[in-house]
Every structure is written in structure tokens, then in C-alpha cells.
N, C-alpha and C positions, 0 to 999 in steps of 0.2 A: 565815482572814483575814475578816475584818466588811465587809459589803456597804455600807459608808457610815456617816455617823453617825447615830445615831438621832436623831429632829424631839423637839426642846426642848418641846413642846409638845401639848397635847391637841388634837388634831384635829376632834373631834366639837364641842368646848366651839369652838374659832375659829368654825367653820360656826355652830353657833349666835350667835355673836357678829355674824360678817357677816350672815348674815338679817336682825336685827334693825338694823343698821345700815341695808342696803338696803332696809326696811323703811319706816324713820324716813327717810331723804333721799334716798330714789331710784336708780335707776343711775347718770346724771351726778351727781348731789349728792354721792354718794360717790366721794373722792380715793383715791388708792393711799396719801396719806398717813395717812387716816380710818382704811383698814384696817389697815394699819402697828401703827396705834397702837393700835386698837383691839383688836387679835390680838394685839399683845405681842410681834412676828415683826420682822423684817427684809426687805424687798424679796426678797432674793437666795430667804428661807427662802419667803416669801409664793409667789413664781413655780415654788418648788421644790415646795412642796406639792398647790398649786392650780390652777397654771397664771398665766394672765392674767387681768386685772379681767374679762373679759366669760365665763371660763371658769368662774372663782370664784360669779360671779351665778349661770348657769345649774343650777349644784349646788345651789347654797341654793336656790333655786326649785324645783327635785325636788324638794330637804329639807321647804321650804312645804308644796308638793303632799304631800307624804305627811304629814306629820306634824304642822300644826297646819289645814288646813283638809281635816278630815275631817269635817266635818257633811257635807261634798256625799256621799261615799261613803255617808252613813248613811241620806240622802236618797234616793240613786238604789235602794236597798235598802226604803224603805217599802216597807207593803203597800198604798196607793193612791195615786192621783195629788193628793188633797188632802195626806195625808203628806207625798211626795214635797213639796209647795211648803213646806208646814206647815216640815219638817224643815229644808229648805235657810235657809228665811228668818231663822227661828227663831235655826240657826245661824250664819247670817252677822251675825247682831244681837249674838250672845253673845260672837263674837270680836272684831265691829269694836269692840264698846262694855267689852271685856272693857280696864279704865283698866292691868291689868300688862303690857298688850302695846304697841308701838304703834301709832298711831292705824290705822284705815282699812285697805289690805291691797296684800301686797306687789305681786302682780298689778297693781296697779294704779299706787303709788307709783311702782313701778320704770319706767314707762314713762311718764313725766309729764316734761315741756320734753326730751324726746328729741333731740339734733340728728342732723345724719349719720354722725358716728362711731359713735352709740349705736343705727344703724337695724337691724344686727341683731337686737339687742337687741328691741328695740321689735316686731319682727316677729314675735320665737318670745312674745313675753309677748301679742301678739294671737292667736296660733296656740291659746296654750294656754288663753284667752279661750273660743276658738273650738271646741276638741275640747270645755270641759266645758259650753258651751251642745249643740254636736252628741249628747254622751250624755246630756245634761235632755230633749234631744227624744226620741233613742230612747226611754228610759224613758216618756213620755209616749204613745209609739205606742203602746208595749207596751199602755197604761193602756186607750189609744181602743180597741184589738183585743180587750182584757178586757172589752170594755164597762163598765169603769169610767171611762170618761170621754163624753161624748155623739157619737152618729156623724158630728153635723156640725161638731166641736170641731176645732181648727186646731193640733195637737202643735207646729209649726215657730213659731209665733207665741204661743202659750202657753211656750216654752219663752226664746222673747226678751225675755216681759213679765218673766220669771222672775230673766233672766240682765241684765235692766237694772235691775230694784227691787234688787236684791243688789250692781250695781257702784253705782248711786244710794248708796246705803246706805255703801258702804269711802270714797265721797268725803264722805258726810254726816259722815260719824264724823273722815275729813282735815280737818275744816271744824268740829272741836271738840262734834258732836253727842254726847250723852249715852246711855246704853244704853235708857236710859227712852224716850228719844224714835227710837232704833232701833227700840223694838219697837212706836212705835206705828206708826210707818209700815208693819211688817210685821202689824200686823193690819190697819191698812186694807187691804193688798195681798192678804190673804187672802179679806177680803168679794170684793173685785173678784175676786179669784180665784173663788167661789164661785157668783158671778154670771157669772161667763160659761165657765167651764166643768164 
């Protein structure tokens, strides 16, 4: 006897399709009907598959993390702490301004006109905010303890200017900036960078 019916549908390819939805309009901005239509699915199959709208986000948000914003991993992986900035900036410029995707970055999207329903929401997308500035800083200690960075260099504050030119940047790009002008702001952030640490 068959454990149920099989899901009409590609699984991998909806996630990819909800990403890019909450992507483009946010968590509130996307309806149960947006994704409905947008997956191809039926409520009943939607809740079967995924769960609920805020259970559905949080997957695609893994999916984000791992699979299209990996410049930070490749960043926290340089082998110096100019890298490490070089790498992340670099990369948040190539994706915010990268015109197949959309604009700016889910991280960020998703948590924009938030009200009270959507405050869990809003909390784990600060959390997660929050862990990959906490790992830009480890990495950075690491850099000060190598003496690759100066002794009296500030890793928790060099890791902030880090992790605010990069969400600057996913709203500059929400805000219709171009890749060209993503990256100049990431070379200015780089002098500055190299002036003070």
C-alpha cells in the first residue's frame, strides 16, 4: 500500500521560486496567494509540503544562507583580514548588483514594514544578521592574534563597519543602484578600511 500520493511538483524548483519571491516583496509583501500562484501548488499541497508562510520563509532563508550568499563563507576563509573585507564587499556588490537576481538581499527584504504577526520573523532575520557579524568579528580576532591586523585595532567595531557597508549596500541596490556604483562604494570602504586597520 502507497504512503500517500506523490507531491505534483518539484520541491527544490518551488523553494527556489519562494526565495526569490521573498526576495522581491518581503515577508509581509508576500501573500499565501503570491505563493499559491507562484509554486503552481494549492494551499492544502502549500501547507503539506512546507508547512506555514513563516515555516516556508525560514527554509528559503537556510536555502539563501547556504546557496546564494556565499561570498561570506569565502570571505571568512581569506587568508588576511584586508581579504576577509576585500572578499565579503566585493561579494555583496556582485550579488546585490548581480540585475538576474533581485534587487538588494533577502536578509534584509524579508524584514522591512514587519508588523506584529511578522515579529518572529523579524527577529530570527536579526539573529541571523547578528551570528554572521559575530563570525566577521571572530575572524577578525583571529587576524589581530596573527598580527595581521594592528594590536590596537578594534575586531567588534571593524566588524560592524563591515556588516553595515554590506547591508548599506542590499538597500542601495533596493533603491535601484547599479553594480558599477556598488562597487565603488566598496572601494571607498576599502581605503577606509585600510586606513584604519
Amino acid at each position: 500500500m502507497a504512503n500517500g500520493r506523490p507531491r505534483e511538483f518539484d520541491v527544490e524548483l518551488a523553494l527556489d521560486r519562494a526565495m526569490e519571491l521573498f526576495w522581491r516583496k518581503g515577508y509581509e509583501g508576500t501573500s499565501l496567494s503570491d505563493l499559491t500562484e507562484t509554486l503552481g501548488i494549492t494551499r492544502p499541497s502549500l501547507y503539506a509540503a512546507f508547512g506555514n508562510k513563516e515555516v516556508l520563509f525560514r527554509t528559503v532563508l537556510k536555502r539563501y544562507e547556504a546557496n546564494v550568499v556565499t561570498y561570506r563563507r569565502k570571505a571568512l576563509n581569506a587568508h588576511s583580514a584586508y581579504a576577509v573585507a576585500r572578499e565579503l564587499l566585493e561579494g555583496a556588490a556582485n550579488l546585490f548588483g548581480d540585475e538576474s537576481k533581485p534587487a538588494g538581499c533577502l536578509g534584509v527584504q524579508g524584514a522591512l514594514a514587519c508588523g506584529e504577526d511578522a515579529e518572529p520573523v523579524r527577529q530570527e532575520l536579526v539573529a541571523n544578521r547578528s551570528a554572521g557579524e559575530r563570525a566577521l568579528r571572530q575572524r577578525l580576532k583571529r587576524a589581530k592574534t596573527e598580527g595581521d591586523l594592528p594590536a590596537d585595532s578594534n575586531p567588534a567595531s571593524l566588524a560592524r563597519f563591515l556588516s553595515a557597508v554590506v547591508y548599506g549596500m542590499a538597500v542601495l541596490s533596493a533603491g535601484g543602484a547599479s553594480h558599477k556604483e556598488l562597487l565603488q562604494v566598496t572601494e571607498l570602504a576599502l581605503r577606509i578600511w585600510s586606513q584604519e586597520s
